[in-house]
DOLOLO-972707 format. One line per field, with one value per residue: residue number from 1; x, y, z of N, C-alpha, C, O in turn. Coordinates in Angstrom, 1 decimal. Each point is the difference from the previous one (the first is absolute). Layout:
! residues N
num	NUM:...
n.u	X:...
n.v	Y:...
n.w	Z:...
ca.u	X:...
ca.v	Y:...
ca.w	Z:...
c.u	X:...
c.v	Y:...
c.w	Z:...
o.u	X:...
o.v	Y:...
o.w	Z:...
//
This chain:
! residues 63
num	1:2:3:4:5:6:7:8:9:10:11:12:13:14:15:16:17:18:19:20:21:22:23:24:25:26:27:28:29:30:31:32:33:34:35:36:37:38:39:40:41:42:43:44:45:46:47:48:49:50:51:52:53:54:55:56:57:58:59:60:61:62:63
n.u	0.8:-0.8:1.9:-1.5:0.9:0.5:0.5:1.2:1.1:-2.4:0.9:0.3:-2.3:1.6:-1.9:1.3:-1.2:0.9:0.5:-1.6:-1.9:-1.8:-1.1:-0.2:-2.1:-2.0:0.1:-0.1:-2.4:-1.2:0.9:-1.5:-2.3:-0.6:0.5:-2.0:-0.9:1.9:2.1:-0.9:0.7:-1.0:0.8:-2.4:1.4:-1.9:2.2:-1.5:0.3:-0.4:-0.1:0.3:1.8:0.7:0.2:-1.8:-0.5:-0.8:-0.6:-1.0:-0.6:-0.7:0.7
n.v	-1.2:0.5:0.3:1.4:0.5:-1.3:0.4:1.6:-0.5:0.5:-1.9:0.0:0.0:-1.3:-1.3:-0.9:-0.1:0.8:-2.0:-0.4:-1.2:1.5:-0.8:-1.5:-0.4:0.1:-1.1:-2.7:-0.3:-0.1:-1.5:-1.4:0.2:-0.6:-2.7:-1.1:0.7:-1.5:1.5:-2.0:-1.8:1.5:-2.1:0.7:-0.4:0.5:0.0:-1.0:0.3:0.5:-1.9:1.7:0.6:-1.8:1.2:-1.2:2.0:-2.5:2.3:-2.2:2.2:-1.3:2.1
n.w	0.0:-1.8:0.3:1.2:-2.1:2.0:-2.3:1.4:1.8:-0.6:-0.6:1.8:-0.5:-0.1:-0.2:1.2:-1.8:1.3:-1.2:1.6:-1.0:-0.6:1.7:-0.3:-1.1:1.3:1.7:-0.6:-0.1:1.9:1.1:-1.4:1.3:2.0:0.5:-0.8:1.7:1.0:-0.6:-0.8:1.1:1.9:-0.6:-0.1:1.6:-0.5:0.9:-1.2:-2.2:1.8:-0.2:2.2:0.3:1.1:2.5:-1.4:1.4:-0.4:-0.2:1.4:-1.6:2.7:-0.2
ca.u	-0.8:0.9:-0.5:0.4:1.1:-0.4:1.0:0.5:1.6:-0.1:-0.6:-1.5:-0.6:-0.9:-0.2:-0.1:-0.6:0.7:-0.1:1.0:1.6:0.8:0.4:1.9:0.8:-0.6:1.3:1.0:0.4:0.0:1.1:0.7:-0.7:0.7:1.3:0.3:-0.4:0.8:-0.7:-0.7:-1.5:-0.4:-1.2:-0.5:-2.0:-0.3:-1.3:-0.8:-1.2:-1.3:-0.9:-1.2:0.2:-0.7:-1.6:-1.1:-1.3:-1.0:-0.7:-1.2:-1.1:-1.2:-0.5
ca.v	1.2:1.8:1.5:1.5:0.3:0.8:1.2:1.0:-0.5:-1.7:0.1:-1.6:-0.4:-1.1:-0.9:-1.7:-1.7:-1.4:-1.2:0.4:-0.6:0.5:1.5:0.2:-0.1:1.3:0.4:0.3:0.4:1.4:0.4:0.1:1.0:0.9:0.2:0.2:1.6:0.2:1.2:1.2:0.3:-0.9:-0.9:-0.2:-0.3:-0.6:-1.3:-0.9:0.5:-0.2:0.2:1.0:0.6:-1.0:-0.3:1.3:-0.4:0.9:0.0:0.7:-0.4:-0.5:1.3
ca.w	0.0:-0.1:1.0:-0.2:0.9:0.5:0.5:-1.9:-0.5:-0.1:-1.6:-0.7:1.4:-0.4:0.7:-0.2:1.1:0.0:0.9:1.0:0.0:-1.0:0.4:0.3:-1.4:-0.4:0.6:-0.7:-1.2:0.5:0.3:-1.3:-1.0:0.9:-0.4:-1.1:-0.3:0.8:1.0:-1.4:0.5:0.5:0.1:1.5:0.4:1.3:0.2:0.9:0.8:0.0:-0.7:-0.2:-1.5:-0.4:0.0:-0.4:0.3:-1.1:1.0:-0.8:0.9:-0.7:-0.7
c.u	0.9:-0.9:1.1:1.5:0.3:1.3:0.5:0.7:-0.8:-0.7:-0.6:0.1:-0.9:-0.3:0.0:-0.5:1.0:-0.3:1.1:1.2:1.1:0.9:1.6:0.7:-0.5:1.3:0.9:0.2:-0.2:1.2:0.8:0.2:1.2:1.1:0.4:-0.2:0.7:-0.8:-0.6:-1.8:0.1:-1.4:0.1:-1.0:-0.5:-0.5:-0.5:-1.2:-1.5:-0.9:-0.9:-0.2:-1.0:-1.6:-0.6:-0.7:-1.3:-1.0:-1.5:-1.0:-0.9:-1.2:-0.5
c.v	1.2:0.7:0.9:-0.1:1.1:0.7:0.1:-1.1:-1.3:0.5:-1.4:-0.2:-1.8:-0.7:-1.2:-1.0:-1.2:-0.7:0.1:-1.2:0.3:1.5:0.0:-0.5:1.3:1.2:0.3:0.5:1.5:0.2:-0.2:1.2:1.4:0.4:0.1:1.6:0.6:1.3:0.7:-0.6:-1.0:-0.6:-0.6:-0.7:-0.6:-1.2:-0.4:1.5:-0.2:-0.1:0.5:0.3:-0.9:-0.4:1.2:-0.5:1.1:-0.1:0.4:0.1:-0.2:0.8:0.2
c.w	0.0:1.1:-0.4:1.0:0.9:0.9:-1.8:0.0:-0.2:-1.5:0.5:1.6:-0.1:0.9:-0.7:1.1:-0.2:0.8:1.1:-0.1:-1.5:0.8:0.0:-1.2:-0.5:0.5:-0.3:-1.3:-0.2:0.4:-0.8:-1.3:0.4:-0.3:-1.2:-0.7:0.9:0.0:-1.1:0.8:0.9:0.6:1.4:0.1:1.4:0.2:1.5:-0.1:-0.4:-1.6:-0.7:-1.8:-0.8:-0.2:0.1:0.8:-0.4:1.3:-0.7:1.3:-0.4:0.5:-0.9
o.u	0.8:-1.2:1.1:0.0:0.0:0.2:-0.3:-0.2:0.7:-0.7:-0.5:1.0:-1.2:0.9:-0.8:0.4:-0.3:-0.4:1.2:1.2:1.2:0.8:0.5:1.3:0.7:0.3:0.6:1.1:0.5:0.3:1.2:0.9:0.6:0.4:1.1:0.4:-0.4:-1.2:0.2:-0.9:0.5:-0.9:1.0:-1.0:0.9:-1.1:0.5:-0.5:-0.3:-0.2:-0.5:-1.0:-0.8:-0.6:0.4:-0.3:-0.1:-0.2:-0.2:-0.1:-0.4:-0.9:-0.3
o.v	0.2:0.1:-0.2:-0.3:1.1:0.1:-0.6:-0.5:-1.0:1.0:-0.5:0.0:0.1:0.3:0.0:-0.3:-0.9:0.5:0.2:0.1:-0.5:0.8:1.0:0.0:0.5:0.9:1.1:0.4:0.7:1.1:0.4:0.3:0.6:1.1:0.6:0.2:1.2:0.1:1.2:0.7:-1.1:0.8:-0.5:-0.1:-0.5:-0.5:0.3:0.3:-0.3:1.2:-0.4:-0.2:0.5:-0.6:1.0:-1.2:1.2:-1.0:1.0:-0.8:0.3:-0.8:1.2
o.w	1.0:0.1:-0.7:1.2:-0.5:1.2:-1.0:-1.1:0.2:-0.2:-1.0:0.7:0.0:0.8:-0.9:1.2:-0.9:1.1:-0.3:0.3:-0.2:-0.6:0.2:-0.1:-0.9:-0.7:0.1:-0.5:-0.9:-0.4:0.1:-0.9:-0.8:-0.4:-0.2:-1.1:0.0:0.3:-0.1:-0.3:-0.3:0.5:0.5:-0.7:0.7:-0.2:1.1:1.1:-1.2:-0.4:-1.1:-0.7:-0.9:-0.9:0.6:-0.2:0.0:0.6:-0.8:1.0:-1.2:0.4:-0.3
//
């Protein structure tokens, strides 16, 4: 999912769902991305966090 990057110095703000047991080859290849762009961009990201970005709750009333 893209979201709005949120300071001047980030050009792509994304979320990804990965399977928690893919999380540390997702990792690694995030800290591959890294090294390979040594100091012309660096790549971050967070993990273990919450899923939120993911679920819509559609609220109806019965009104």
């Amino acid at each position: 999912m893209e979201n709005t990057p949120q300071m001047d110095t980030m050009i792509y703000n994304a979320a990804y769902l990965i399977p928690w047991e893919a999380e540390s080859q997702f990792s690694e290849q995030v800290e591959a991305l890294d090294h390979q762009f040594e100091e012309r961009l660096r790549i971050r990201y967070n993990n273990f966090t919450a899923p939120f970005k993911f679920a819509r709750l559609r609220l109806f009333s019965s009104n």
